[in-house]
PyMOL CGO cylinders between C-alpha atoms (Angstrom):
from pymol import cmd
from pymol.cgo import CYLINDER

trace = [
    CYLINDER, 0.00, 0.00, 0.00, 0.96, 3.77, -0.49, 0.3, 1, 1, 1, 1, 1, 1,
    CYLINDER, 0.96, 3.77, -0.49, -0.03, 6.13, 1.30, 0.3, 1, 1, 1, 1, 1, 1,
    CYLINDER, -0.03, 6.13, 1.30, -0.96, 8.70, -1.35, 0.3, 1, 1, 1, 1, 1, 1,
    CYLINDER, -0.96, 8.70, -1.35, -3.05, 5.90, -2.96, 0.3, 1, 1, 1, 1, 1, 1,
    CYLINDER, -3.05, 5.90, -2.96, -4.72, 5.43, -0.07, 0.3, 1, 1, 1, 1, 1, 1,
    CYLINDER, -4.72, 5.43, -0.07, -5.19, 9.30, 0.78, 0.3, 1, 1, 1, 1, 1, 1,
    CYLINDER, -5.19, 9.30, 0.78, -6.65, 10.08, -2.93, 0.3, 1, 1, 1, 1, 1, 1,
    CYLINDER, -6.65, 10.08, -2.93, -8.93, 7.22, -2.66, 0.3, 1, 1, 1, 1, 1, 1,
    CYLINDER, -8.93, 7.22, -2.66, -10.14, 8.89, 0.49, 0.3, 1, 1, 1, 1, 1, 1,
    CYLINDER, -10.14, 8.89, 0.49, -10.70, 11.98, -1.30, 0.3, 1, 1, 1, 1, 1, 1,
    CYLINDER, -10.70, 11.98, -1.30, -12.19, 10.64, -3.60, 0.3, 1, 1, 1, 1, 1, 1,
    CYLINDER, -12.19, 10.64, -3.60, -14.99, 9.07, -1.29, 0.3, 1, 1, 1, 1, 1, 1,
    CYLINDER, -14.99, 9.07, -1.29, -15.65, 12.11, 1.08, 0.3, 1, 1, 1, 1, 1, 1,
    CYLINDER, -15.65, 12.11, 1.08, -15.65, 14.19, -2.50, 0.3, 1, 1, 1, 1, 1, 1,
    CYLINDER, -15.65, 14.19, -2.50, -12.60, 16.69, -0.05, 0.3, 1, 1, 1, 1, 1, 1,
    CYLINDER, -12.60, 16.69, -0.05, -8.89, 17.15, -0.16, 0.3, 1, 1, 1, 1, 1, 1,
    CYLINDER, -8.89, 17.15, -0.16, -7.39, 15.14, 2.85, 0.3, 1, 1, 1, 1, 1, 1,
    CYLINDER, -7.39, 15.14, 2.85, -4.29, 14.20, 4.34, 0.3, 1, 1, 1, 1, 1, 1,
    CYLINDER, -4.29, 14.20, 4.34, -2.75, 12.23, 6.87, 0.3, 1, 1, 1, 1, 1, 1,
    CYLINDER, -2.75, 12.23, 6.87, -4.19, 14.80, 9.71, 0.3, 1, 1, 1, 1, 1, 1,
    CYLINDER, -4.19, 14.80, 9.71, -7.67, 15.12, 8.62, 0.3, 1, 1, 1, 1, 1, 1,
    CYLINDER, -7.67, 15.12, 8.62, -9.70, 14.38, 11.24, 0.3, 1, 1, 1, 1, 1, 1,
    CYLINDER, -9.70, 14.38, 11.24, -13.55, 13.19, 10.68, 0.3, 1, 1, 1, 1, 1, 1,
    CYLINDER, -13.55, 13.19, 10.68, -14.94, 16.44, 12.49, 0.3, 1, 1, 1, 1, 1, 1,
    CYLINDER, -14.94, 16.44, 12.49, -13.17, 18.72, 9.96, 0.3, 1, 1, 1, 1, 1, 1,
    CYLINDER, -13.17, 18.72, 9.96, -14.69, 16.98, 6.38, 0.3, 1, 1, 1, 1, 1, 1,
    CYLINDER, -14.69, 16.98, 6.38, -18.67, 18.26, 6.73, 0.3, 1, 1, 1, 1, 1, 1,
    CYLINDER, -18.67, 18.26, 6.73, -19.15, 15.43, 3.81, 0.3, 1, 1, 1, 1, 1, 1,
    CYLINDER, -19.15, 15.43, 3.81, -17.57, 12.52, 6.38, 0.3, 1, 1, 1, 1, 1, 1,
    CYLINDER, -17.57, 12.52, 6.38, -21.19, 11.31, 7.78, 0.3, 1, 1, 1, 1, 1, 1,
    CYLINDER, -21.19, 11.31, 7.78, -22.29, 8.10, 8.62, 0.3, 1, 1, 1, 1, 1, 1,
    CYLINDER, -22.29, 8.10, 8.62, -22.86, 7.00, 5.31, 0.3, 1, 1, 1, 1, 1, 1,
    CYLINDER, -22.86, 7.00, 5.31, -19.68, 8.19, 3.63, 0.3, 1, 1, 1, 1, 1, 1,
    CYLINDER, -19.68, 8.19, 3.63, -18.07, 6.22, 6.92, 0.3, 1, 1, 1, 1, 1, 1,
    CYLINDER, -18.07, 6.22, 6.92, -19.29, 2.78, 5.26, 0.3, 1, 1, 1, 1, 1, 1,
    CYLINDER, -19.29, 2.78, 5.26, -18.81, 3.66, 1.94, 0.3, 1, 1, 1, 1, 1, 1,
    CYLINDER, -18.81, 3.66, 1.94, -14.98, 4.66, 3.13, 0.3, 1, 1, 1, 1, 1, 1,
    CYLINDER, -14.98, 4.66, 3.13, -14.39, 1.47, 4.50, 0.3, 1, 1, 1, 1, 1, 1,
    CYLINDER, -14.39, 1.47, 4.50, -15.86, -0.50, 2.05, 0.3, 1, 1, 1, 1, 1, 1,
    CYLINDER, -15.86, -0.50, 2.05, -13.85, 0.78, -0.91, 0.3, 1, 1, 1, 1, 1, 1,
    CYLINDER, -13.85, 0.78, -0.91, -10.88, 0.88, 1.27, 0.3, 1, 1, 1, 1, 1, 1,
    CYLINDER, -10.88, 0.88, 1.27, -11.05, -3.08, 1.98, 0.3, 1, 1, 1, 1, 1, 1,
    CYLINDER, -11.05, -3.08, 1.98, -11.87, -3.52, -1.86, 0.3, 1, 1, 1, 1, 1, 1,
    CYLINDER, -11.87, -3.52, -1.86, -9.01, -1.86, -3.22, 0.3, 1, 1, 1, 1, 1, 1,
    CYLINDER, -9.01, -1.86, -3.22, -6.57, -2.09, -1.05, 0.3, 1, 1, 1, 1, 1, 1,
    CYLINDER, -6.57, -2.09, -1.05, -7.40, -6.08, -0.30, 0.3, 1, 1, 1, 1, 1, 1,
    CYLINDER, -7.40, -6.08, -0.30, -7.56, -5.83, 3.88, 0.3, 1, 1, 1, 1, 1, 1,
    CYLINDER, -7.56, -5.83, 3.88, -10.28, -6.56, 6.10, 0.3, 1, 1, 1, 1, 1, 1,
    CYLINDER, -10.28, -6.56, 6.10, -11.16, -3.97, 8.51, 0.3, 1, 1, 1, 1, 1, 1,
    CYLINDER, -11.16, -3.97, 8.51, -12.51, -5.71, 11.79, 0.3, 1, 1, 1, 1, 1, 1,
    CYLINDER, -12.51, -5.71, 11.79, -16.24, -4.56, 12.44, 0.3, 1, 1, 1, 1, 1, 1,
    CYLINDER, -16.24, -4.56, 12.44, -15.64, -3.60, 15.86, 0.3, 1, 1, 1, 1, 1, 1,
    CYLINDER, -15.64, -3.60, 15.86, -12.70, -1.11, 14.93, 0.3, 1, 1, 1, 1, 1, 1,
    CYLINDER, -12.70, -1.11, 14.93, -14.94, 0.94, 12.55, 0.3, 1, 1, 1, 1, 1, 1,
    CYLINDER, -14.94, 0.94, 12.55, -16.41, 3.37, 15.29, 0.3, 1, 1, 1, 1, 1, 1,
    CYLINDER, -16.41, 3.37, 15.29, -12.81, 4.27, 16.12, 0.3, 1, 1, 1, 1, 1, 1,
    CYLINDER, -12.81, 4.27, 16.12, -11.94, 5.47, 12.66, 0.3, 1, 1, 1, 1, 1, 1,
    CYLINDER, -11.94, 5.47, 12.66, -12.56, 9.34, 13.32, 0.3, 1, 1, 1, 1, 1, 1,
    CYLINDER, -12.56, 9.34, 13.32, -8.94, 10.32, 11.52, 0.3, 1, 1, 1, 1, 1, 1,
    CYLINDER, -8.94, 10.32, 11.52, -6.99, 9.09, 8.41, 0.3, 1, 1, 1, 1, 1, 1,
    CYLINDER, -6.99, 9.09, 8.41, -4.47, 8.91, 10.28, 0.3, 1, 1, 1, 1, 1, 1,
    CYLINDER, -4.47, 8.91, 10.28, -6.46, 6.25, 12.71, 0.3, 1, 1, 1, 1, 1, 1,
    CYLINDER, -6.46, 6.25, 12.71, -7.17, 4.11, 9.33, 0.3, 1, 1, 1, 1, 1, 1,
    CYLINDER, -7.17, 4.11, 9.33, -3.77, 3.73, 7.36, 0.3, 1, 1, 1, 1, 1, 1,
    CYLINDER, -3.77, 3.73, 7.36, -2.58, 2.42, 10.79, 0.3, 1, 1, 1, 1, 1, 1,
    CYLINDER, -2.58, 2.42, 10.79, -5.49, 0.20, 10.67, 0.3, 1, 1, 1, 1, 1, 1,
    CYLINDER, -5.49, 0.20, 10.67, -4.85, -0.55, 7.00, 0.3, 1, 1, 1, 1, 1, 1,
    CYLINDER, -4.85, -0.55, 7.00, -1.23, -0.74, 7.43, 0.3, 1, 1, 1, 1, 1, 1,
    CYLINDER, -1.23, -0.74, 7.43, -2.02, -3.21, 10.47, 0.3, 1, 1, 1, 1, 1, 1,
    CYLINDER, -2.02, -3.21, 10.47, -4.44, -5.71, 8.05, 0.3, 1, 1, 1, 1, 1, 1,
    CYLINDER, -4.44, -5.71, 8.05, -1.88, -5.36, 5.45, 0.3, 1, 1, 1, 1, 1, 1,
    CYLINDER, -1.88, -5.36, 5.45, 0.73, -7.47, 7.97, 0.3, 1, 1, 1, 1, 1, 1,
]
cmd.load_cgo(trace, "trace")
């Protein structure tokens, strides 16, 4: 994984320029729904598996590329 791959396919989700301080608060477009769709198109394209329970801690990018980078191994 890179993390500019991973950053502008998070822009590209929340439809907002991001980087690795963005924090959910600060992107009005981050909502609930944008949450799921985030972590669905992260697992598909970047091949990890982010555990269920770990998805209400995601309020950051920086909190999920260390998850990402985690599932990666």
């Amino acid at each position: 994984m890179k993390k500019s791959e991973v950053l502008i396919t998070i822009s590209n989700v929340l439809k907002a320029e991001v980087d690795e301080n963005t924090m959910k608060i600060d992107v009005p477009s981050w909502d609930s729904l944008k949450h799921i769709q985030l972590i669905m198109e992260v697992e598909e394209k970047f091949g990890v598996e982010i555990p269920i329970e770990r998805v209400p801690e995601i309020d950051s990018v920086s909190v999920l590329l260390k998850l990402i980078e985690a599932e990666e191994g």
